[in-house]
DSSP file (Angstrom, degrees, kcal/mol; ACC not computed):
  #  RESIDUE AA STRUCTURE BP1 BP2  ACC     N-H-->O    O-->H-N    N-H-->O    O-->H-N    TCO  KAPPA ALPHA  PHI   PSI    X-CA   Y-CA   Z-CA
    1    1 A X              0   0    0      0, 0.0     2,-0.3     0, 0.0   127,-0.0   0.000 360.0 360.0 360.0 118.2    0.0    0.0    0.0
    2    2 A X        +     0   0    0      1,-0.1    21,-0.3    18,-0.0    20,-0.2  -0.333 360.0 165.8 -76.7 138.7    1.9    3.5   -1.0
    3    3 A X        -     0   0    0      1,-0.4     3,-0.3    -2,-0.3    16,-0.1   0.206  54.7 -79.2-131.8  34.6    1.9    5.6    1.6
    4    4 A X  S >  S-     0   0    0      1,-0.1     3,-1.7    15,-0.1    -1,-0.4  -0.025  72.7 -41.4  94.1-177.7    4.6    8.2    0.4
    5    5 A X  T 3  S+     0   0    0      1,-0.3     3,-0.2    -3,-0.1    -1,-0.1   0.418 121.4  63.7  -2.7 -62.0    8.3    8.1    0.5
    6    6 A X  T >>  +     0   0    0     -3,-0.3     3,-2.3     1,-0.2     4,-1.1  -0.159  60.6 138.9 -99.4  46.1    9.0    6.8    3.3
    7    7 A X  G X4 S+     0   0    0     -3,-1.7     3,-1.9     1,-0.2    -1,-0.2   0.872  82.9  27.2 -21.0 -89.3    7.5    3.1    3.2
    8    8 A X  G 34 S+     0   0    0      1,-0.3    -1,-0.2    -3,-0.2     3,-0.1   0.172  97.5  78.0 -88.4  24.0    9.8    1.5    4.7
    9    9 A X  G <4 S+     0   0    0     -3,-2.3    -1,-0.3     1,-0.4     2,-0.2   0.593 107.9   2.1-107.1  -9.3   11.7    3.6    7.1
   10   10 A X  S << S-     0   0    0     -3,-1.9    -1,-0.4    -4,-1.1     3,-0.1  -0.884  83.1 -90.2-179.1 145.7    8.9    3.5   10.1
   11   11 A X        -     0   0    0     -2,-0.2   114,-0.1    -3,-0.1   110,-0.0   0.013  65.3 -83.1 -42.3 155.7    5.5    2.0   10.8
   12   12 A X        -     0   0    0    109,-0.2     2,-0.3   110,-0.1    -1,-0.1  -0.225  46.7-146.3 -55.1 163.9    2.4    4.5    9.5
   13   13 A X    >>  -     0   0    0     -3,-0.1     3,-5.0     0, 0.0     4,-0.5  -0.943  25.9-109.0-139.3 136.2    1.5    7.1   11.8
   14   14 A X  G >4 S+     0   0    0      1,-0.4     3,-2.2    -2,-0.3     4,-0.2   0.819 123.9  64.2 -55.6 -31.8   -2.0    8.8   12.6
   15   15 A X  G 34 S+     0   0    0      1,-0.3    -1,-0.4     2,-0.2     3,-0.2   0.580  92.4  62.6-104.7 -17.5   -0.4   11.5   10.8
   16   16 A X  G X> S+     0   0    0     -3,-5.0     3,-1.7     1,-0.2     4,-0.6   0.438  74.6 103.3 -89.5   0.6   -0.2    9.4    7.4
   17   17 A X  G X< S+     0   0    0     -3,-2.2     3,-3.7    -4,-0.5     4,-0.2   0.952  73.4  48.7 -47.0 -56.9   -3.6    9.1    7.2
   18   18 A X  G 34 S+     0   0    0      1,-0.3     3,-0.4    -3,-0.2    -1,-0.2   0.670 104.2  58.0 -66.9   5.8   -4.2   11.4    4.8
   19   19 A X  G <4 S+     0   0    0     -3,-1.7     3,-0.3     1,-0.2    -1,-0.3   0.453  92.8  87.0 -90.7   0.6   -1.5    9.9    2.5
   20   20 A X    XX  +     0   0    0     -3,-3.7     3,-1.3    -4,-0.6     4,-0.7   0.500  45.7 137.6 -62.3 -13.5   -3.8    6.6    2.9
   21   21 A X  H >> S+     0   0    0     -3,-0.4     4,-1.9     1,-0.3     3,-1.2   0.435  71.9  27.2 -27.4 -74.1   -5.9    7.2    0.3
   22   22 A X  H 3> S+     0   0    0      2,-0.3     4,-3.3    -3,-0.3    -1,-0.3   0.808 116.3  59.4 -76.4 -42.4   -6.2    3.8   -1.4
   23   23 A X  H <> S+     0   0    0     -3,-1.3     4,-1.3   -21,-0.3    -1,-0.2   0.803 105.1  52.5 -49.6 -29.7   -5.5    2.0    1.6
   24   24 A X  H <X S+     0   0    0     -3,-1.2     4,-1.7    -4,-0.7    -2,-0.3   0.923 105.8  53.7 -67.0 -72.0   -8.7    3.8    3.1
   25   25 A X  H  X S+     0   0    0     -4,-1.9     4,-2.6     2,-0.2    -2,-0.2   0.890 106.7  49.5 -56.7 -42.3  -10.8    2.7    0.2
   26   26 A X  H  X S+     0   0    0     -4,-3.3     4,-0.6     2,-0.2     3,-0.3   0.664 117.8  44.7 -66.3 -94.5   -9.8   -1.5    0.7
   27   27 A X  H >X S+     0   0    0     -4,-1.3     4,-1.5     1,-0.3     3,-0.5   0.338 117.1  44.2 -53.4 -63.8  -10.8   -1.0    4.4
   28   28 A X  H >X S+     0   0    0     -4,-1.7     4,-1.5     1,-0.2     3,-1.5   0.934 116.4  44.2   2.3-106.0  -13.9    1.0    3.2
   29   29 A X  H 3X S+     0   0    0     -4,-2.6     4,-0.8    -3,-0.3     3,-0.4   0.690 112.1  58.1 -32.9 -38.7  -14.8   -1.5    0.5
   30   30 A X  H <X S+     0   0    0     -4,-0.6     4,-2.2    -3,-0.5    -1,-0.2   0.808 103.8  50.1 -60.9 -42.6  -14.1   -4.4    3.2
   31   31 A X  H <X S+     0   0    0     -3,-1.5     4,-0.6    -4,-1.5    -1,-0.3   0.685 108.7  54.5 -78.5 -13.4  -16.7   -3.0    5.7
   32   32 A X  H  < S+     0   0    0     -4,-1.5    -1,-0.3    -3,-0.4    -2,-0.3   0.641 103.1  50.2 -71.6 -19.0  -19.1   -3.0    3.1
   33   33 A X  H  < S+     0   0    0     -4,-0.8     2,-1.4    -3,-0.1    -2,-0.2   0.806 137.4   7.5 -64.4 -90.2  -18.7   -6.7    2.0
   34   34 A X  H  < S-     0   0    0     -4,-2.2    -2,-0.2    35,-0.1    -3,-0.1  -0.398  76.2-151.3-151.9  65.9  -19.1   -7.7    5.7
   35   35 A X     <  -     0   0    0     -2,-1.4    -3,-0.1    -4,-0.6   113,-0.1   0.287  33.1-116.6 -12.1 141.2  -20.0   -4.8    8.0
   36   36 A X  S    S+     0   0    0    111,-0.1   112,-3.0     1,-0.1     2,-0.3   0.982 114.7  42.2 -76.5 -33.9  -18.3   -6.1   11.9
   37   37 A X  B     +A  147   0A   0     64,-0.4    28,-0.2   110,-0.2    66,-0.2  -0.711  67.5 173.8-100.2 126.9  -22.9   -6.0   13.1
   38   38 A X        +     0   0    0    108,-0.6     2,-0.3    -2,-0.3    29,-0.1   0.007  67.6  55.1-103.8  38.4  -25.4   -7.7   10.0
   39   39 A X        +     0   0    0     25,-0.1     2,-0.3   107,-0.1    -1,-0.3  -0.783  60.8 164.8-171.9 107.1  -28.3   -7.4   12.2
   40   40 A X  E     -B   63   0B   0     23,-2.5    23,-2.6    -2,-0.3     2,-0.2  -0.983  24.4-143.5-117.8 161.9  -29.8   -4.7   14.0
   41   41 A X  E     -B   62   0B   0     -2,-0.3     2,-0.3    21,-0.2    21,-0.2  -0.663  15.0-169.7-112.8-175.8  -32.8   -4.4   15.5
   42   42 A X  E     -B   61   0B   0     19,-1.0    19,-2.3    -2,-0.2     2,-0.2  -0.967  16.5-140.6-167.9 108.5  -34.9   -0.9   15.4
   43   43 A X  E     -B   60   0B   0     -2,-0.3     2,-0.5    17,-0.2    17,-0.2  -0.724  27.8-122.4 -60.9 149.8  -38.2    0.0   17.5
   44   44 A X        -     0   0    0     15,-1.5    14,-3.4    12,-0.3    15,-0.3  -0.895  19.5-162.8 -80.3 119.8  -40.8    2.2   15.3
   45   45 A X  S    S+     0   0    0     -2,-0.5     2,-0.3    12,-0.2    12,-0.1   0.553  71.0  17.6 -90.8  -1.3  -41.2    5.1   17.2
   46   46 A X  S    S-     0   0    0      9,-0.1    -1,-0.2    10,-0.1    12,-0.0  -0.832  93.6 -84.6-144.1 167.2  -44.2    5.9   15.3
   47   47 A X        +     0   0    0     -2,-0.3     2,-0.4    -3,-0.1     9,-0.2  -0.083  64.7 160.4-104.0 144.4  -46.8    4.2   13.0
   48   48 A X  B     -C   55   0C   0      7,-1.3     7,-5.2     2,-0.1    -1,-0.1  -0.960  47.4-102.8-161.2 171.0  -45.3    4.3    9.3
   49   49 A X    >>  -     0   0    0     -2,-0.4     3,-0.7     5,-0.2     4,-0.6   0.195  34.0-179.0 -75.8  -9.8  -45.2    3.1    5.9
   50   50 A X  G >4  -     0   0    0      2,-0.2     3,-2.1     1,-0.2    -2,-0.1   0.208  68.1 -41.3 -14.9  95.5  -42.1    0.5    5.1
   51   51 A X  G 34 S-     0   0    0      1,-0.4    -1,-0.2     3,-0.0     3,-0.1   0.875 128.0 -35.5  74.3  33.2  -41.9   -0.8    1.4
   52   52 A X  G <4 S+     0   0    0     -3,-0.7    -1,-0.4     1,-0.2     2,-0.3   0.762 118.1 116.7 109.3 -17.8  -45.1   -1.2    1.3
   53   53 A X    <<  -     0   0    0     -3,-2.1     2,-0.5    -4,-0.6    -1,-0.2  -0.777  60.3-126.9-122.3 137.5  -45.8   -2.3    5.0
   54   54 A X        -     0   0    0     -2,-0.3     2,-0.6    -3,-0.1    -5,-0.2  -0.731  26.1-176.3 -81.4 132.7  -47.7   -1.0    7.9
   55   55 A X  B     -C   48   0C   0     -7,-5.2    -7,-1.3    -2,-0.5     2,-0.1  -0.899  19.5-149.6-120.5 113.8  -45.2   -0.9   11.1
   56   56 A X    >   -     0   0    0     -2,-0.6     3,-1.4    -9,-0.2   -12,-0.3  -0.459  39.4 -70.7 -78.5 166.0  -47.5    0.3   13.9
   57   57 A X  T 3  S+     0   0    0      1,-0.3   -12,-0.2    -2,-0.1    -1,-0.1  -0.092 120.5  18.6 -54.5 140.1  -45.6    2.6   16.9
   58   58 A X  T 3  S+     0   0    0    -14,-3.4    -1,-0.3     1,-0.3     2,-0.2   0.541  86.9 145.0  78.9  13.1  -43.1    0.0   19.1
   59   59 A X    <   -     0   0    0     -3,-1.4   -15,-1.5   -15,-0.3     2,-0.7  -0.573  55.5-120.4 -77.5 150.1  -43.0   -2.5   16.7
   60   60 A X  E     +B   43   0B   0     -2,-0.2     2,-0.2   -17,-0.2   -17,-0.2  -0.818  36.5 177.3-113.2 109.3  -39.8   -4.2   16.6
   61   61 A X  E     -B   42   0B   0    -19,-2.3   -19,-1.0    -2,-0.7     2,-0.5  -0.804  12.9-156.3 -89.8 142.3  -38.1   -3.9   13.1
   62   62 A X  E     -B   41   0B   0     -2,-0.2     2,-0.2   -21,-0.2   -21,-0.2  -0.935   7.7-173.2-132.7 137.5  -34.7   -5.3   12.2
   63   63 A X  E     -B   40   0B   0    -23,-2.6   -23,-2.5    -2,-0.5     2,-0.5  -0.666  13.9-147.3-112.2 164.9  -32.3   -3.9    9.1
   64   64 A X     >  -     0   0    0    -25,-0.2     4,-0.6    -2,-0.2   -25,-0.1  -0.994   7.9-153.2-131.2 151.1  -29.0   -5.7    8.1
   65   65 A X  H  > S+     0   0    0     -2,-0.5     4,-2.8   -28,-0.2     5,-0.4   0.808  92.6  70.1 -21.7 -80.7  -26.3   -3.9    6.9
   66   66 A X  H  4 S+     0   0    0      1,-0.2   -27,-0.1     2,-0.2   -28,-0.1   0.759 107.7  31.4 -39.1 -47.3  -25.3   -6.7    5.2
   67   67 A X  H  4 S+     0   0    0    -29,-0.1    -1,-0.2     1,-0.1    -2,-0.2   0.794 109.0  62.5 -84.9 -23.7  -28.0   -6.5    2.8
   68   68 A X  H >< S+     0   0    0     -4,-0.6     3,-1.7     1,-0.2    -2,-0.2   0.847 106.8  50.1 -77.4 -47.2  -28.5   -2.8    2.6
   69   69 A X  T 3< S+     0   0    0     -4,-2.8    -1,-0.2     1,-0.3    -2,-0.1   0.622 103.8  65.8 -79.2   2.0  -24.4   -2.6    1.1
   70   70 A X  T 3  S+     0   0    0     -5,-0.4     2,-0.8     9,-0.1    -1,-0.3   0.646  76.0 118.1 -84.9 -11.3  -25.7   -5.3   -1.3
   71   71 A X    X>  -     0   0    0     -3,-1.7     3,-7.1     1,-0.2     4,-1.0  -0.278  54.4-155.7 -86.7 104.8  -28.2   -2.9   -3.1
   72   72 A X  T 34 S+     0   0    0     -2,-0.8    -1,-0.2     1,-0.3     5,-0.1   0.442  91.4  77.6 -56.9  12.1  -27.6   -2.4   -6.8
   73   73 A X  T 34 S+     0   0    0     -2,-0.7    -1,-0.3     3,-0.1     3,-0.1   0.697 112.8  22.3 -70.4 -42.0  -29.5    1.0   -6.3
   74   74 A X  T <4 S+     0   0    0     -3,-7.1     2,-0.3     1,-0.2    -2,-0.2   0.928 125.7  35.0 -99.3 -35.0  -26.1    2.0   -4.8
   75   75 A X     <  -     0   0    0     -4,-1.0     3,-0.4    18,-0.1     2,-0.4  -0.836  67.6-137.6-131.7 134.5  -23.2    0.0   -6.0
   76   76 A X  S    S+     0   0    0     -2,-0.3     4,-0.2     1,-0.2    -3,-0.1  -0.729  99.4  14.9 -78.2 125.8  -22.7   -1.6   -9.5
   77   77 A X  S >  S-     0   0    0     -2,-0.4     3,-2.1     1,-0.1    -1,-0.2   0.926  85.3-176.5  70.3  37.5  -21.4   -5.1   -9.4
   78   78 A X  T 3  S+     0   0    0      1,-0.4    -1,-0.1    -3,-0.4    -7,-0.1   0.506  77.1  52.4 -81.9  -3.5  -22.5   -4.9   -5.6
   79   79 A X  T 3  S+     0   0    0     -9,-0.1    -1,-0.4     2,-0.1     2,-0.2  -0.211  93.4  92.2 -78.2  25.0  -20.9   -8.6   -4.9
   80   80 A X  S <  S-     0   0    0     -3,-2.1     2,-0.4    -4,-0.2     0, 0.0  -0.668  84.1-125.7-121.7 155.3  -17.4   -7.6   -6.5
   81   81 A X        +     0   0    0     -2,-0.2     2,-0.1   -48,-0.0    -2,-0.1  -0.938  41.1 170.1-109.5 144.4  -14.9   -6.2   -4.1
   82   82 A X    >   -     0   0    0     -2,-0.4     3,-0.5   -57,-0.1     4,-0.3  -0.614  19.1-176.7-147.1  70.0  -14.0   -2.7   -5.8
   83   83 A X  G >  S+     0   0    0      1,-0.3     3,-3.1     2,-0.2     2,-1.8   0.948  83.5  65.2 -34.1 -51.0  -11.9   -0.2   -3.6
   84   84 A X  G 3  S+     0   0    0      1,-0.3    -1,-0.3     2,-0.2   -58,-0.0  -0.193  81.4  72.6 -73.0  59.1  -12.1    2.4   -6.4
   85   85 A X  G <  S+     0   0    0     -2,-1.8    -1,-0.3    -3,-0.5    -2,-0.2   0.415  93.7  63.0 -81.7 -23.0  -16.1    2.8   -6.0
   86   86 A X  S <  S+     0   0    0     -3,-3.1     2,-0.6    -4,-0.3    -2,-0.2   0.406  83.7  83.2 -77.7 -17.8  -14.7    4.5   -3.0
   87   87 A X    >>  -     0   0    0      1,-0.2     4,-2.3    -4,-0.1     3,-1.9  -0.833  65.5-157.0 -97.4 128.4  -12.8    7.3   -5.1
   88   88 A X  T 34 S+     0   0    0     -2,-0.6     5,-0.3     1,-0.3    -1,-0.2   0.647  92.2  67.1 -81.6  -9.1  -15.4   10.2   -6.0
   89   89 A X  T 34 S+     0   0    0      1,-0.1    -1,-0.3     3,-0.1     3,-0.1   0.488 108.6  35.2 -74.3  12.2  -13.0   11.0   -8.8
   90   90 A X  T <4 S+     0   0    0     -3,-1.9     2,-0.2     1,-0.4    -2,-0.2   0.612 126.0  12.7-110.7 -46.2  -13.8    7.7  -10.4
   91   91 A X  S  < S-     0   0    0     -4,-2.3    -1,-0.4    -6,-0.1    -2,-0.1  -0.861  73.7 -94.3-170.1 148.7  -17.5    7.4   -9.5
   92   92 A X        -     0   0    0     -2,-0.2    -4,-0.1     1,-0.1    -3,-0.1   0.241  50.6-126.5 -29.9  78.6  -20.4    8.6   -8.4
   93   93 A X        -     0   0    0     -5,-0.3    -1,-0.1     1,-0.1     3,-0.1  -0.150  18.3-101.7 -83.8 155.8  -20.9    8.0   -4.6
   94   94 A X        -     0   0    0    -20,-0.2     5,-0.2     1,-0.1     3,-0.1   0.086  43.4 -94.9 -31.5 119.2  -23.4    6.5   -2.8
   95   95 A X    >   -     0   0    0      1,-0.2     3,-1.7     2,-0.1     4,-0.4   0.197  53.3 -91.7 -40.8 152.4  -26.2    8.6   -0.7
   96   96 A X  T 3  S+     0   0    0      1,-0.2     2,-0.6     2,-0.1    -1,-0.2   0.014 118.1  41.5 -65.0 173.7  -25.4    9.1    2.6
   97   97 A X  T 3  S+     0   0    0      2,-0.2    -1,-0.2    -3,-0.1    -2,-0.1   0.334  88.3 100.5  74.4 -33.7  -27.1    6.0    4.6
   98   98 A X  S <  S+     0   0    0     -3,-1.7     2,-0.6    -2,-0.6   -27,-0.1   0.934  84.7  30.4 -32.9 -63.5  -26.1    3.7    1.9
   99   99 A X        +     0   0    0     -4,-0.4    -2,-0.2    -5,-0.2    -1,-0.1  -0.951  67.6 159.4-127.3 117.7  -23.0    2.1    3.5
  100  100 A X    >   +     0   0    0     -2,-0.6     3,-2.8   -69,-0.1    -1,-0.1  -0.416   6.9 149.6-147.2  48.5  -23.6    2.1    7.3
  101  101 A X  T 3  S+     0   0    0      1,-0.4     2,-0.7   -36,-0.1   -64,-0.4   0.977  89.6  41.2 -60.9 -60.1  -20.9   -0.9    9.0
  102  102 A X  T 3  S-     0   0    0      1,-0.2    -1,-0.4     6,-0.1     7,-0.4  -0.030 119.1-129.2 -80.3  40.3  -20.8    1.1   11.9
  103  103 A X    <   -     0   0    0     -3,-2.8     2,-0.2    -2,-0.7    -1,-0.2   0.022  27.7-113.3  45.1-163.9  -24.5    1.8   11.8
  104  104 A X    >   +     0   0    0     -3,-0.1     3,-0.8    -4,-0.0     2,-0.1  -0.998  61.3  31.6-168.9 163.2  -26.0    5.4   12.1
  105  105 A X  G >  S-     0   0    0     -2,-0.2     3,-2.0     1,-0.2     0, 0.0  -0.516 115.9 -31.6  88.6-170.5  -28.0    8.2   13.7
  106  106 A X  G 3  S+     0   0    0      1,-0.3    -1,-0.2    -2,-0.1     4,-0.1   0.192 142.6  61.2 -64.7  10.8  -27.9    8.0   17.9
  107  107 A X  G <  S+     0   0    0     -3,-0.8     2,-0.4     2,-0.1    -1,-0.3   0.481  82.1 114.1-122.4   4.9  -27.6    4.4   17.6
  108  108 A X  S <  S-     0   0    0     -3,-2.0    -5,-0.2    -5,-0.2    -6,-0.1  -0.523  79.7-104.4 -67.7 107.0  -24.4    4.8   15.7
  109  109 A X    >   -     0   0    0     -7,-0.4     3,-0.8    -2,-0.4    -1,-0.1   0.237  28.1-151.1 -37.5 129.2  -21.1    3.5   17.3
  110  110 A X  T 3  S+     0   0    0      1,-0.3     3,-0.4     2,-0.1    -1,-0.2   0.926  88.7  63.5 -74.9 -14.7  -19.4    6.7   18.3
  111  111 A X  T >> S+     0   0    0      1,-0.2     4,-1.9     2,-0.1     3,-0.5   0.539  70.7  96.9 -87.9 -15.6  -16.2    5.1   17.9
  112  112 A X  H <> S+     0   0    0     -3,-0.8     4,-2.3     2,-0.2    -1,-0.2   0.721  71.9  59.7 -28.2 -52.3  -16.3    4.4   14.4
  113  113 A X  H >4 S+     0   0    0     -3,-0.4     3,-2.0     2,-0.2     4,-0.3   0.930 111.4  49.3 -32.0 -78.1  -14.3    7.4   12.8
  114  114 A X  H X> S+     0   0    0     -3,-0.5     4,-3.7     1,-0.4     3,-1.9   0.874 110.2  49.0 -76.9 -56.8  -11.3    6.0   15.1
  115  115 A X  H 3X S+     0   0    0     -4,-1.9     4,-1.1     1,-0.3    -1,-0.4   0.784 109.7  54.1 -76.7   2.7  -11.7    2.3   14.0
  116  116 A X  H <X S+     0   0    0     -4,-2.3     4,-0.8    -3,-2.0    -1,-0.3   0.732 111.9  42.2 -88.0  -4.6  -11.7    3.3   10.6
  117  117 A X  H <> S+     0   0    0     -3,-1.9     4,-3.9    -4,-0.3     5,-0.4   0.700 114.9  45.9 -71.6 -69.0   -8.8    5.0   11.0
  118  118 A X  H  X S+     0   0    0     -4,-3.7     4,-2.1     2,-0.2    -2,-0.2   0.820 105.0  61.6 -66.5 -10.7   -7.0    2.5   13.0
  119  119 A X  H  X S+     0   0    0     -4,-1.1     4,-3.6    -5,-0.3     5,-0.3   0.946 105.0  56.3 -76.5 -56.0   -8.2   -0.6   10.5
  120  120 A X  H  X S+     0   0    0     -4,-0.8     4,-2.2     1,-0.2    -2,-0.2   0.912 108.2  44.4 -72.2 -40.4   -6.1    1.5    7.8
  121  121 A X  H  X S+     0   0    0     -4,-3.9     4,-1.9     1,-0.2    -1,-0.2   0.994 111.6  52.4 -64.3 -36.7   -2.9    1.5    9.8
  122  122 A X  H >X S+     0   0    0     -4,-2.1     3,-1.0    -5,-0.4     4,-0.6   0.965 111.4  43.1 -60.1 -33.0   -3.1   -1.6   10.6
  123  123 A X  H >X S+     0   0    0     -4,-3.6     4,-2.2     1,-0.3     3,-0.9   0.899 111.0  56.5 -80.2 -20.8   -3.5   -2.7    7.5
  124  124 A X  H 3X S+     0   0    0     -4,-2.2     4,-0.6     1,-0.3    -1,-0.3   0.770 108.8  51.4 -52.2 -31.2   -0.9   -0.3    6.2
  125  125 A X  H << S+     0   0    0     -4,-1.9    -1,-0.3    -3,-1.0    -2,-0.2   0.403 107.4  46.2 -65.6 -16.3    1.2   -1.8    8.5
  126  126 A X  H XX S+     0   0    0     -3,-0.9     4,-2.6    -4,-0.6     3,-1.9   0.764 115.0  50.5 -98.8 -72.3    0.8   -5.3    7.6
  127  127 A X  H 3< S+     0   0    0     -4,-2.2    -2,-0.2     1,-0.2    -3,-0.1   0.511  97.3  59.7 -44.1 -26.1    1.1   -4.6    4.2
  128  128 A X  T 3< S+     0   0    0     -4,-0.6    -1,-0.2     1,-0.1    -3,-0.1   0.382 122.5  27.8 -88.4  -7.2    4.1   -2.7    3.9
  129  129 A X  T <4 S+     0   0    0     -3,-1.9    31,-4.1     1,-0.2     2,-0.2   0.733 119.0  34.0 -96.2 -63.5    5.8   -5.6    5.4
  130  130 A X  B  <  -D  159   0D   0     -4,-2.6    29,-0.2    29,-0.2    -1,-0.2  -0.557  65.7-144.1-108.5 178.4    4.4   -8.9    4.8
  131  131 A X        -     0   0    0     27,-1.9     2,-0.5    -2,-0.2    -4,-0.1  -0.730  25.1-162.2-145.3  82.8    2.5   -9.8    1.4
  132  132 A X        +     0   0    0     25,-0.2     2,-0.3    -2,-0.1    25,-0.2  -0.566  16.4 171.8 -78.8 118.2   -0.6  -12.3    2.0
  133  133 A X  B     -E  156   0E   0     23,-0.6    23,-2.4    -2,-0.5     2,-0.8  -0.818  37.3-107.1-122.0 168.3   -2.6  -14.6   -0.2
  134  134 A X        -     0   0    0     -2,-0.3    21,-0.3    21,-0.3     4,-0.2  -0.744  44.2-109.6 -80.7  98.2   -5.2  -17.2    0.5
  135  135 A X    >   -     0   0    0     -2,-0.8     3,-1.5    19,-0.1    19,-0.1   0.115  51.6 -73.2 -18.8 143.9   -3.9  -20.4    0.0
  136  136 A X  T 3  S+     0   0    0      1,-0.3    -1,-0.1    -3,-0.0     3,-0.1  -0.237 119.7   6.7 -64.0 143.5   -5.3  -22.4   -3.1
  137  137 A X  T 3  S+     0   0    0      1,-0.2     2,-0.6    -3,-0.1    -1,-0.3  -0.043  98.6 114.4  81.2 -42.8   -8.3  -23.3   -2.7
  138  138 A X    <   -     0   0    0     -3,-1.5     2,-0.5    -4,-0.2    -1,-0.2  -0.632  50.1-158.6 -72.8 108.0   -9.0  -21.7    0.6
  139  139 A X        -     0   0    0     -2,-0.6    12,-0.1    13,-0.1    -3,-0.0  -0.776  17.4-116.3-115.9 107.8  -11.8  -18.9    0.2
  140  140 A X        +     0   0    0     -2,-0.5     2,-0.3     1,-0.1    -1,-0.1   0.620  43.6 155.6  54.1 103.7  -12.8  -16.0    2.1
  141  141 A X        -     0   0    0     10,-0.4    10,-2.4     2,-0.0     2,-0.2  -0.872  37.5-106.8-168.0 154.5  -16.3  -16.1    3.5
  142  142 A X  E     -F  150   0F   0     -2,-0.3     2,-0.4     8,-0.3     8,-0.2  -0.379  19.2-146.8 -72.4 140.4  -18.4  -14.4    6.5
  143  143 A X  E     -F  149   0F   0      6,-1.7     6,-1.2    -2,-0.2     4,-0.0  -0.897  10.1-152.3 -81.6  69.2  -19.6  -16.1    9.8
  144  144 A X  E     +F  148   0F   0     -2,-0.4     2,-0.2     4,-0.2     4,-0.2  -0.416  44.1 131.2 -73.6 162.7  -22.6  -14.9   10.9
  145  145 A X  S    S-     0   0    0      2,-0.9    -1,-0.0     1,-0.1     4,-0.0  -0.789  86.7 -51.6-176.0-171.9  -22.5  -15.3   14.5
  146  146 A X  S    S+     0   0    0     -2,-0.2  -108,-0.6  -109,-0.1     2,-0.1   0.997 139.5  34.0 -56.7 -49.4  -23.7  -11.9   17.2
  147  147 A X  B    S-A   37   0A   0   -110,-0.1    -2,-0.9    -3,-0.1     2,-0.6  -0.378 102.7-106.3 -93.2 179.2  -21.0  -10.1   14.9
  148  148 A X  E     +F  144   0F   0   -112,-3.0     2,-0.4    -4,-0.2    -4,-0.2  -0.872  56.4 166.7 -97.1 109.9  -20.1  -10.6   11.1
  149  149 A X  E     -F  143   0F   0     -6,-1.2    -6,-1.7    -2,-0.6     2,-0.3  -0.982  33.0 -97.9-139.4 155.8  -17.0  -12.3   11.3
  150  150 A X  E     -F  142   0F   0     -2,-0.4    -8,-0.3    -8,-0.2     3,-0.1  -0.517  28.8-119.3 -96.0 145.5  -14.6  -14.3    8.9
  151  151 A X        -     0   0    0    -10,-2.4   -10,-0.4    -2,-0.3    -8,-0.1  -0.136  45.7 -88.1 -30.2 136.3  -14.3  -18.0    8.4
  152  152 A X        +     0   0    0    -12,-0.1     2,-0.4     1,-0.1    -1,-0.2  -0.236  56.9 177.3 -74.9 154.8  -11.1  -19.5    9.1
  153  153 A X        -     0   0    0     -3,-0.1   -18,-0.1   -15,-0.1    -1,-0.1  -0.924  27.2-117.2-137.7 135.2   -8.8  -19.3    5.8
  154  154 A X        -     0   0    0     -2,-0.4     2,-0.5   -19,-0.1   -19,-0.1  -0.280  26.7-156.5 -60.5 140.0   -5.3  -20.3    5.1
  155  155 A X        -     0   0    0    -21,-0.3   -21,-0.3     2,-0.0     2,-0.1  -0.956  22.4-144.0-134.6 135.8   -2.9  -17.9    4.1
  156  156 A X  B     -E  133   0E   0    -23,-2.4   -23,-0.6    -2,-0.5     2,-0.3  -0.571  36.5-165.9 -59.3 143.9    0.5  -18.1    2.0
  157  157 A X        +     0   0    0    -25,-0.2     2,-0.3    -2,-0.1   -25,-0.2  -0.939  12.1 175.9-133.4 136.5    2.6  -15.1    4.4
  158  158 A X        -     0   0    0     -2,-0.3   -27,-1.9     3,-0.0     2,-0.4  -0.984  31.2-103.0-136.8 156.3    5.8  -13.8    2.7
  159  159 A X  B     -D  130   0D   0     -2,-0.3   -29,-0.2   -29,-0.2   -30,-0.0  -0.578  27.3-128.8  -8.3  83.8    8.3  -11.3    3.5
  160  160 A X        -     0   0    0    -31,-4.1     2,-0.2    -2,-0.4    -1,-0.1  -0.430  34.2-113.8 -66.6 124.0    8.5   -7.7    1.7
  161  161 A X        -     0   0    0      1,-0.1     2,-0.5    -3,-0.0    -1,-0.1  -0.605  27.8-128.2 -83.1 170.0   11.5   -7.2    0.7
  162  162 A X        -     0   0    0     -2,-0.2    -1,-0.1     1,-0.1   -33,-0.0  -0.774  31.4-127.2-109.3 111.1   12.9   -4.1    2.9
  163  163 A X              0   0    0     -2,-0.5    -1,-0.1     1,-0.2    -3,-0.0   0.159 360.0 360.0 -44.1 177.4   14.4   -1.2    0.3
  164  164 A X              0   0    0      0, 0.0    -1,-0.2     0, 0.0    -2,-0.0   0.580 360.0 360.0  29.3 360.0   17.8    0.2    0.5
């Protein structure tokens, strides 16, 4: 993952975020494939309309995430993993509410900002080092479970080589 100049002279720094740009967009695209909650549930705080549906006041509704990031309304190809939908000089993005991992509104994890932040160093950090593939055969896939989590998968791990 480029992160300027200095790659390989010292771990990322909160202070390289903004040089993260693409690294920010796989972590982005990631929580949209499989958001860490698929499941919330939602009281109606008053009587409405859903899709068609009466939800009278205190009714207990539940949204997923999961499906919501799935919705060809927002996303083209919306089973592909695609960092660059994530650059608005590339393509149109998605209405706000679309892509919601950490949920939204007062019921929204306040802490998000910071783990999206801190998921791109780590992975900046991981990356600028080691170079990981999925063994053959071995694929990728969600756990549902109380969180969205992933199956175990084999991984190849090699070495970066270290410049200068």
């Amino acid at each position: 993952m480029p992160r300027g100049p200095h790659d390989a002279d010292r771990p990322a720094t909160p202070s390289d975020l903004p040089d993260l740009i693409h690294t920010r967009h796989i972590v982005q695209e990631t929580l949209r494939l499989y958001p860490p909650i698929w499941f919330f549930p939602r009281r109606a705080a008053t009587d409405l309309q859903l899709g068609g549906h009466s939800i009278k006041r205190g009714t207990q509704v539940f949204y997923s995430p999961y499906a919501m990031h799935r919705d060809s309304r927002w996303y083209s190809r919306p089973e592909s993993f695609d960092p660059d939908r994530w650059d608005p000089d590339r393509r149109a993005q998605p209405p706000r509410g679309a892509c919601i991992p950490f949920a939204t509104g007062v019921h929204g994890c306040p802490g998000g900002d910071f783990a999206l932040a801190e998921l791109t160093l780590i992975t900046a950090a991981v990356t600028a080092r080691w170079h990981l593939d999925p063994a053959p055969g071995s694929e990728p896939g969600p756990v549902a479970a109380a969180t969205l989590g992933p199956a175990s998968i084999t991984m190849t791990v090699s070495a970066r080589p270290h410049p200068g």
